[in-house]
ZAMARGU-4260 file (C-alpha; in steps of 0.2 Angstrom, whole numbers, plus 5000, padded with zeros to 4 digits):
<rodrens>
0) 4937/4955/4896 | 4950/4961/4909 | 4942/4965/4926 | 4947/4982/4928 | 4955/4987/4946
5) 4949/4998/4958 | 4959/5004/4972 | 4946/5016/4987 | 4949/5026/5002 | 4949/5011/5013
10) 4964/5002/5001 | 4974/5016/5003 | 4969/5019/5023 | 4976/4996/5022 | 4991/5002/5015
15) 4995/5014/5027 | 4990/5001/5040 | 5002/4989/5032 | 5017/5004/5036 | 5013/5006/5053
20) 5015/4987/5057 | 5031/4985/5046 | 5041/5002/5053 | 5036/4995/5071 | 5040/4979/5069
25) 5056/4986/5064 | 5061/4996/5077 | 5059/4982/5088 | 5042/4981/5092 | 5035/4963/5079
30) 5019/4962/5086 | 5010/4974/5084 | 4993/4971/5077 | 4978/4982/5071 | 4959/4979/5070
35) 4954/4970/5056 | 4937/4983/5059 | 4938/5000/5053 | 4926/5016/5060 | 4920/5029/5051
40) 4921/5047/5061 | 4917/5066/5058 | 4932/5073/5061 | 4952/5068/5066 | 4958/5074/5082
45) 4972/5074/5093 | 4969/5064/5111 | 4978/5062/5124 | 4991/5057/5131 | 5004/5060/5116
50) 4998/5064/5098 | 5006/5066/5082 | 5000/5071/5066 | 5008/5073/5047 | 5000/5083/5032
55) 5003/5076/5015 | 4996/5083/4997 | 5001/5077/4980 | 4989/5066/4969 | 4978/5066/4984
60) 4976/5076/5002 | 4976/5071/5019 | 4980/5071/5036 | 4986/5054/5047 | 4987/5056/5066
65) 4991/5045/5078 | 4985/5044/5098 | 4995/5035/5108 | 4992/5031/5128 | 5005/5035/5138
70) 5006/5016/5141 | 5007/5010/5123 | 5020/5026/5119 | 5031/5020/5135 | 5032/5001/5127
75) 5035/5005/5111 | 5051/5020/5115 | 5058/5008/5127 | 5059/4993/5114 | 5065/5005/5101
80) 5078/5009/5112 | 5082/4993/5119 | 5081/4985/5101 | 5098/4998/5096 | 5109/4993/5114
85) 5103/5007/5127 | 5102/5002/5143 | 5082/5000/5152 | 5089/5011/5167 | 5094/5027/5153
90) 5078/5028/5145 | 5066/5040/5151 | 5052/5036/5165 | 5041/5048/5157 | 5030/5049/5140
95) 5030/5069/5143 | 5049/5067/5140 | 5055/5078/5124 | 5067/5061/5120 | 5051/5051/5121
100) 5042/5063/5109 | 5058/5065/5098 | 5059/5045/5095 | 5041/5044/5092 | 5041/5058/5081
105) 5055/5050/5072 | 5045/5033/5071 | 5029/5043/5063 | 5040/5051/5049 | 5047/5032/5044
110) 5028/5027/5044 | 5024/5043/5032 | 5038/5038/5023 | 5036/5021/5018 | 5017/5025/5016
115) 5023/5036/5001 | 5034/5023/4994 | 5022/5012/4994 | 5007/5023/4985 | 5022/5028/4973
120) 5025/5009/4970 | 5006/5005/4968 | 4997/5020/4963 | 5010/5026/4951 | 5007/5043/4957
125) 5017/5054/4970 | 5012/5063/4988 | 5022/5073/4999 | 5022/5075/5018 | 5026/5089/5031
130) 5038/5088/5047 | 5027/5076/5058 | 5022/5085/5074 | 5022/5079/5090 | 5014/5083/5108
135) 5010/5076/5124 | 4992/5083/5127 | 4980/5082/5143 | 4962/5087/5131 | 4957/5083/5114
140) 4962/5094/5101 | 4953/5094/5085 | 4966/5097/5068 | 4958/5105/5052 | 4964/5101/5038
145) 4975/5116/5030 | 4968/5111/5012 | 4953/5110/5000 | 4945/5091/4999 | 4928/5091/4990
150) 4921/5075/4999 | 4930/5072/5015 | 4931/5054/5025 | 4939/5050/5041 | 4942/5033/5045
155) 4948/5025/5062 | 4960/5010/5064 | 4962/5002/5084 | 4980/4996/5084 | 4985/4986/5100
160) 5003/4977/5106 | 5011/4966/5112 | 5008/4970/5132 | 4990/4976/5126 | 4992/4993/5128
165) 4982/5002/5114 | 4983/5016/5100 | 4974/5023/5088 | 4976/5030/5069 | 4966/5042/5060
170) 4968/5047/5043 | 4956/5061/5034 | 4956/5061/5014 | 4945/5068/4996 | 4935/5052/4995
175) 4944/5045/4979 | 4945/5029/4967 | 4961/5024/4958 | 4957/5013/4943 | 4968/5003/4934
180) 4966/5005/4913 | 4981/4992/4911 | 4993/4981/4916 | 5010/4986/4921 | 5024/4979/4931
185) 5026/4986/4950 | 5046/4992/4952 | 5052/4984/4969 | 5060/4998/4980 | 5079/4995/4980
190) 5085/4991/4997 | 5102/5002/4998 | 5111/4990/5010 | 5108/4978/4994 | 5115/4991/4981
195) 5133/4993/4992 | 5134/4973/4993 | 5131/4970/4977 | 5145/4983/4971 | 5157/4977/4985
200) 5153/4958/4975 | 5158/4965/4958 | 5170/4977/4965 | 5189/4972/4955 | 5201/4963/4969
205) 5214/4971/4962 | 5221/4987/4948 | 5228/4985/4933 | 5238/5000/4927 | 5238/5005/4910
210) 5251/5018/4904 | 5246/5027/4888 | 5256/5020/4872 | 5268/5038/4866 | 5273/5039/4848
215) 5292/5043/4851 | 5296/5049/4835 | 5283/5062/4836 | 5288/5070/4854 | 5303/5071/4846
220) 5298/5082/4832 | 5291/5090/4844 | 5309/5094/4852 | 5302/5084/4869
</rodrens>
């Protein structure tokens, strides 16, 4: 008898782990690790010294923010930055910078994003998420979640990089089960940069033109 599948809260929170390392990574910061542990808390909220937090609804609810330090929010914009060719001495010195809360704002909506894809990939079902929003904070700030969920859980994840500077996730959901009734085949994401390769590869070298074969005798009876 087939084992039947069952994918929980804490699979789903894994899988949006899993996005925060690989769009970091990414943007030019590889080492980025998180806590193998996870808490359980009351409630998500905003902390200092910058927080960000998306809305998403779909086939499930939730919110995700993220806390960074200032410390961790500093490394991570300046090896962004530095990953794409900008100079160390044109970045800002500041995380209360509106270019350092743009680029991290930026960052959180990639990690959203491929957190979708994924859940559209694994869970064959589909979320949507709001405009991420960003702000440098001095006190904690607690965010309600704008929607209905029946059993609510809030989990926390410690991330930490490479210079050991540390952040935090918080994600709030309807305590739900996804269970597999049978097999199916996972469709890989398509890469775009592969699509346009592929059709520059089969992409003719060069055009052949056809002109259209014309009856003679018939223009002519036609006075052409």
């Amino acid at each position: 008898m087939k084992k039947t599948q069952i994918i929980t809260t804490d699979d789903i929170l894994l899988t949006l782990c899993q996005a925060v390392s690989s769009v970091l990574s990414a943007a030019g910061n590889p080492a980025i690790s998180h806590s193998p542990m996870v808490q359980k808390i009351q409630k998500t909220c905003l902390r200092p010294d910058l927080g960000c937090f998306v809305l998403f609804d779909g086939g499930f609810s939730g919110l995700v923010i993220i806390n960074f330090t200032s410390q961790a929010a500093m490394e991570i914009y300046r090896k962004y930055m530095m990953s794409m060719g900008m100079p160390a001495d044109e970045l800002a010195q500041f995380h209360t910078a509106d270019e350092v809360g743009n680029v991290m704002g930026e960052l959180m909506n990639q990690i959203v994003g491929d957190f979708t894809n994924k859940v559209r990939q694994d869970l064959h079902t589909s979320i949507n998420q709001s405009q991420p929003k960003m702000m440098a904070i001095n006190k904690q700030v607690q965010i309600l979640i704008n929607t209905q969920l029946d059993q609510p859980q809030a989990r926390r994840v410690t991330f930490s990089t490479p210079e050991h500077n540390i952040f935090y996730m918080e994600l709030a959901m309807d305590k739900t089960e996804f269970i597999q009734l049978q097999d199916f085949e996972r469709t890989e994401q398509e890469n775009p940069d592969d699509i346009l390769a592929n059709a520059q590869q089969y992409r003719p070298e060069s055009t052949v033109s056809i002109q259209p074969e014309i009856d003679d005798d018939f223009m002519k009876n036609l006075g052409l």
